[in-house]
C-alpha positions in Angstrom: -17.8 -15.4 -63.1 -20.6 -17.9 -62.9 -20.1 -21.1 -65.7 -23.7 -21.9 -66.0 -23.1 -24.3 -68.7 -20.4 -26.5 -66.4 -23.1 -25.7 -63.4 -25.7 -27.2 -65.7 -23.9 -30.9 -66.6 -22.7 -31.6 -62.9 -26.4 -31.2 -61.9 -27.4 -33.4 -64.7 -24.9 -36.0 -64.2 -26.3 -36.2 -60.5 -29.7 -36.2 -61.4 -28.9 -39.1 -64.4 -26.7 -41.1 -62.0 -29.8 -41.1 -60.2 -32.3 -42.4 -63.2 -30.0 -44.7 -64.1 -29.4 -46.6 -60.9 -33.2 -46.7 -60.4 -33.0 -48.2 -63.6 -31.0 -51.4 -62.2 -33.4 -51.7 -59.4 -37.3 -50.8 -61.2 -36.3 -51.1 -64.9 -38.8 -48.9 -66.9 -41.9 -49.2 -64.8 -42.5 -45.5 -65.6 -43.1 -46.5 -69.2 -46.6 -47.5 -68.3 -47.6 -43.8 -66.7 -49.8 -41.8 -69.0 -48.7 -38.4 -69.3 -51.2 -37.3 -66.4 -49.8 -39.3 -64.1 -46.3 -38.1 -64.8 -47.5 -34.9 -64.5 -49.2 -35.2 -61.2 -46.3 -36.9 -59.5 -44.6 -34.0 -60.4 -47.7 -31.6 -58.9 -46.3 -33.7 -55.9 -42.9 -32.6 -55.9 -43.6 -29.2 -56.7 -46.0 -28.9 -54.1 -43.8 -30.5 -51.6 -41.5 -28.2 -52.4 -43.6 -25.5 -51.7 -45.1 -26.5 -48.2 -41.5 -26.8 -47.1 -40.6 -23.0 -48.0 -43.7 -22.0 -46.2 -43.7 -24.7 -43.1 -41.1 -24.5 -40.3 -41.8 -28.0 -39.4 -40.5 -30.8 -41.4 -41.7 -34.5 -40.6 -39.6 -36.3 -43.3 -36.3 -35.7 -43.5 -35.4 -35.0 -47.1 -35.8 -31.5 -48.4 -36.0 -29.6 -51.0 -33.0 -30.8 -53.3 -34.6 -34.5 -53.9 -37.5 -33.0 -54.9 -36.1 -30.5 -57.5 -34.1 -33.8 -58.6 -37.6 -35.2 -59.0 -39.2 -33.0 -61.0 -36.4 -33.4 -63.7 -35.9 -36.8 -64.0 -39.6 -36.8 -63.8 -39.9 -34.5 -66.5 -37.8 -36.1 -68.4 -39.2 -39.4 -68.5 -42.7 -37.8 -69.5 -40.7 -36.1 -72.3 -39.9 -39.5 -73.3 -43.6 -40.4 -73.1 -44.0 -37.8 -75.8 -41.6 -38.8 -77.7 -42.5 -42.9 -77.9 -45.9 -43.2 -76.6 -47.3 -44.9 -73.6 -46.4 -48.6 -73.3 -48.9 -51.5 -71.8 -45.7 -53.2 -70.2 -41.9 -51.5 -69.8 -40.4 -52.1 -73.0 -36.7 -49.8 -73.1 -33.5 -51.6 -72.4 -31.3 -49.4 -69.6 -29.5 -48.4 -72.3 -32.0 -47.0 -74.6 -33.7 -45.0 -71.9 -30.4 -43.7 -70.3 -29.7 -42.7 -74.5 -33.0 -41.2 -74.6 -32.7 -39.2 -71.1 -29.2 -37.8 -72.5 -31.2 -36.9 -75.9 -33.8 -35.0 -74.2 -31.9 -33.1 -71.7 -29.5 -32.0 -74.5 -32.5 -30.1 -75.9 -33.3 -29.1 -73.4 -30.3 -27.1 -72.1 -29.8 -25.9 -76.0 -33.5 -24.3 -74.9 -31.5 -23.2 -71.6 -28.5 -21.5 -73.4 -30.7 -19.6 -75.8 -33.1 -18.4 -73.4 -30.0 -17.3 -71.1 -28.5 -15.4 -74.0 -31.6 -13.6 -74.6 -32.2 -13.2 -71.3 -28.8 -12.6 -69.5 -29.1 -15.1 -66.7 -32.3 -13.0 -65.1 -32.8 -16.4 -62.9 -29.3 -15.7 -60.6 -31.6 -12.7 -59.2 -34.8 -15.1 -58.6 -34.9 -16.6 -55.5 -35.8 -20.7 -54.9 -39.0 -19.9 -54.1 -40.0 -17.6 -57.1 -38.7 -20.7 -59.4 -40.9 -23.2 -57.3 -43.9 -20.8 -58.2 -43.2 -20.9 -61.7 -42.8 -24.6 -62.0 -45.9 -24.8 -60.3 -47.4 -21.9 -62.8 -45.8 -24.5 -65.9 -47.7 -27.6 -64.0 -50.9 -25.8 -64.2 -50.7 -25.4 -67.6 -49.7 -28.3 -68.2 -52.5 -29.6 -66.6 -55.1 -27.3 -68.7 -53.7 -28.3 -71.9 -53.5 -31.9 -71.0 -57.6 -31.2 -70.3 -57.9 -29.5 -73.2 -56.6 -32.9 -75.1 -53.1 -31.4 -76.3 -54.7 -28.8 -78.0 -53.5 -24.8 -77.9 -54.5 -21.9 -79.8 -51.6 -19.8 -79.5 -49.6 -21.4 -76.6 -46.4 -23.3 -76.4 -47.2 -27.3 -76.3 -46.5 -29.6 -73.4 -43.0 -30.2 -74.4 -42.1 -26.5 -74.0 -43.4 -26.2 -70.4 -41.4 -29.8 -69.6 -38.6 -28.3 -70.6 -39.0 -24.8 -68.5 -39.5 -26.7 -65.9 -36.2 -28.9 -66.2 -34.3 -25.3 -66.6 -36.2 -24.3 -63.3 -35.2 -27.1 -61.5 -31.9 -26.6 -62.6 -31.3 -23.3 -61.7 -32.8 -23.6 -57.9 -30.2 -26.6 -57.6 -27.9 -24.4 -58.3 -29.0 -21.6 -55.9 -29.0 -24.2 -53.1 -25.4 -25.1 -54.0 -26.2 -29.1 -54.8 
């Protein structure tokens, strides 16, 4: 029996571990990135991902697992941009942006454990690279909405597709063991 929830935290905790000492070492650089930006770097990721599913030949060794690492902590700090705004110069302590990073991702896997019940863990019978095409799917909509100024007729905002693609991140750690 699979413990998604327990699967879930030790992915976080990695992942926070991870913000947190870049922290230390860059402060809150990040906190001058427009949401564009954000998103794009994640584009990067996802993309990245991508080519290395499809590509036998790798020319920098790091693979797919700091990638998928990057698109949540990457997602997470634009979620934070939603939340506070764009700043001219870095203006969170370590502390407040490590409280804010626990805030969001607690949401967000609320989001994850409803969507699980309702869907009965469907994402255990994806593979990696179905959940790299729906991240990418999520950045593209992103992407359109972001164009369209934040407006939506009928669709879920920005927020909503940060979040999916936190979960999706997630989950394809945990397909690939991390």
């Amino acid at each position: 029996m699979h413990n998604t929830s327990e699967q879930y935290d030790s992915i976080i905790n990695k992942c926070q571990s991870l913000y947190n000492n870049k922290l230390k070492d860059y402060g809150c650089a990040w906190r001058i990135l427009r949401l564009p930006s954000l998103t794009d770097q994640i584009f990067i990721k996802a993309q990245r991902i991508r080519q290395l599913q499809e590509n036998d030949v790798r020319k920098i060794d790091e693979g797919e697992v700091s990638e998928f690492i990057g698109i949540i902590n990457y997602s997470l700090m634009a979620l934070i941009q939603l939340e506070k705004g764009v700043a001219s110069q870095p203006d969170l302590s370590i502390e407040e942006a490590s409280e804010l990073y626990t805030k969001h991702i607690s949401i967000t896997k609320q989001l994850m454990e409803d969507k699980n019940h309702d869907y009965g863990e469907a994402w255990r019978e994806m593979r990696v690279s179905s959940l790299t095409d729906l991240i990418l799917q999520k950045l593209l909509r992103v992407k359109q909405i972001e164009d369209n100024k934040g407006k939506t007729l009928v669709s879920e905002g920005i927020d909503a597709n940060y979040q999916d693609m936190i979960n999706y991140a997630v989950f394809a750690l945990i397909h690939l063991n991390y």
